[in-house]
N, C-alpha and C positions, 0 to 999 in steps of 0.2 A: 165930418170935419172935427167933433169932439173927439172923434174914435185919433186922428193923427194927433192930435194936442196932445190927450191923454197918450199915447207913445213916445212921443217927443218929451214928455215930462217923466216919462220913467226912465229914457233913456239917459235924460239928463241927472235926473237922480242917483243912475246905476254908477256914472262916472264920478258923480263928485263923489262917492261910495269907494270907489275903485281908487281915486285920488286921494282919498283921504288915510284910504289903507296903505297904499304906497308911501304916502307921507310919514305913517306911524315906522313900518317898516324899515325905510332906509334910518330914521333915526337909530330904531334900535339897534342896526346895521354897524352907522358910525362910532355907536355909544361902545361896542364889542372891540372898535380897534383901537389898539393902543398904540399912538407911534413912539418909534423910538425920539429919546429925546435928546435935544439938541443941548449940546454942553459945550461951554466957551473952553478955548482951544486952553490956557491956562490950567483951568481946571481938569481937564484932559490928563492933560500932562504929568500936575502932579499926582494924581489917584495914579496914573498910568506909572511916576514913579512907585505909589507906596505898594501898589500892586508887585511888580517884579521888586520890592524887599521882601513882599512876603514868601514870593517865592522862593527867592533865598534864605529862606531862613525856614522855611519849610524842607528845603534840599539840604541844608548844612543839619537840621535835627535829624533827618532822617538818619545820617552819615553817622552823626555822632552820638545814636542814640539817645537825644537827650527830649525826655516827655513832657517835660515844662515850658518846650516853647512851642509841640502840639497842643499843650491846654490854653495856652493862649490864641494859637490861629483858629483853631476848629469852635466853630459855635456849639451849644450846648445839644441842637437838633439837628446836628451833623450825620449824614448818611453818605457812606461811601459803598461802590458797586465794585468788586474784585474783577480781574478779568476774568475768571470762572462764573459770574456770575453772584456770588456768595455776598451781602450783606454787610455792613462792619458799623455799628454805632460810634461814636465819639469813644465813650466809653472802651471797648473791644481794641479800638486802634489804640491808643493809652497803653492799654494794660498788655497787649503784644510786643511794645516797644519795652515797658518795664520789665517785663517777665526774659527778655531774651529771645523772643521766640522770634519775631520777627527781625533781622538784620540785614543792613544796606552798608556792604563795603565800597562801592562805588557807585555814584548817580550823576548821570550827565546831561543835562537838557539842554534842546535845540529847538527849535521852527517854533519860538513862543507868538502865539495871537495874541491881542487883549481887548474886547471889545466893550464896552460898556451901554450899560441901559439905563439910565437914570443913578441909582445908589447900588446898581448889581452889576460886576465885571464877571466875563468868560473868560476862561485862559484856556486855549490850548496848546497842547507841546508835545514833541516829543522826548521821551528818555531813553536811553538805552543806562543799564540800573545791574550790577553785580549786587546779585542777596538773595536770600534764603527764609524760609520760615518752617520750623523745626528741623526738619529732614529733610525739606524738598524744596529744591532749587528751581530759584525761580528768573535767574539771568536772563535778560536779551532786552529786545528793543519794543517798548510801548507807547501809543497813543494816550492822553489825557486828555480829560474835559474838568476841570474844577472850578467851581461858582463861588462867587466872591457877596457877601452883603456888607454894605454900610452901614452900620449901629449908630442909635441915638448919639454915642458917646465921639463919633466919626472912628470907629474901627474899622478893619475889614476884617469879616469873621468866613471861616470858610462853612458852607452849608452842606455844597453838595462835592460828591468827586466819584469820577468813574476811570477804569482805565482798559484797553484792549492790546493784547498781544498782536506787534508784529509779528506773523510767521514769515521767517527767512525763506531765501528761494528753496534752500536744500531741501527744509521740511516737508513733510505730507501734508495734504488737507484735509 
């Protein structure tokens, strides 16, 4: 009879063991997700205005060359991703647009998202983008992702930005 008590009391031990691990678990579980957060529809709105200004006003610099009001959108730890792949600091896109090398006689955007997560918006869109950079032309039709942050100051600074080449039907793959 000792010997089933003695069982019964390991048993029961093994579980509050098993329970209590489970307990720690799912916390740590919860504590990992983050949900998205819920923002009054107002507020919505107007970020979702200052957002497509900045996108205009990121489309008309690009147009017009002018790098003073990329030093204002692009935050200081701006990293943009080329469609090749290739890198580009805050810094690098500046000093492309100053130098000439990189030009945009036409930029058209369409199919804009906006989505927001607390003080950070997503934009995607399409462009299709007349322009070049030194010798090599880089016309046609791209996807984009660029990340928007809310600054202390209530800016929105751009962080991140990627973009990929549509290949037309004609093209090879």
């Amino acid at each position: 009879m000792l010997a089933k008590i003695a069982n019964r009391m390991t048993i029961a031990v093994f579980l509050m063991a098993l329970l209590a691990c489970a307990a720690v678990f799912s916390q740590q579980a919860s504590a990992t997700v983050i949900p998205r957060a819920h923002m009054p529809r107002a507020q919505k709105h107007e970020y979702r205005h200052e957002i497509e200004q900045a996108e205009e006003r990121w489309r008309e610099a690009m147009i017009q060359r002018n790098p003073s009001v990329l030093e204002n959108l692009l935050a200081e730890d701006y990293t943009g991703i080329t469609p090749n792949g290739a890198i580009q600091t805050r810094d690098q896109v500046i000093g492309n647009m100053r130098s000439g090398a990189f030009q945009v006689t036409a930029l058209f955007l369409s199919d804009r998202k906006i989505r927001f997560y607390g003080s950070t918006a997503v934009v995607t869109s399409l462009a299709d983008i007349t322009a070049s950079k030194d010798t090599l032309e880089l016309s046609g039709h791209y996807r984009y992702t660029r990340v928007y942050v809310r600054n202390e100051s209530g800016q929105w600074k751009v962080v991140s930005f990627e973009a990929s080449r549509i290949q037309d039907t004609g093209e090879h793959k």
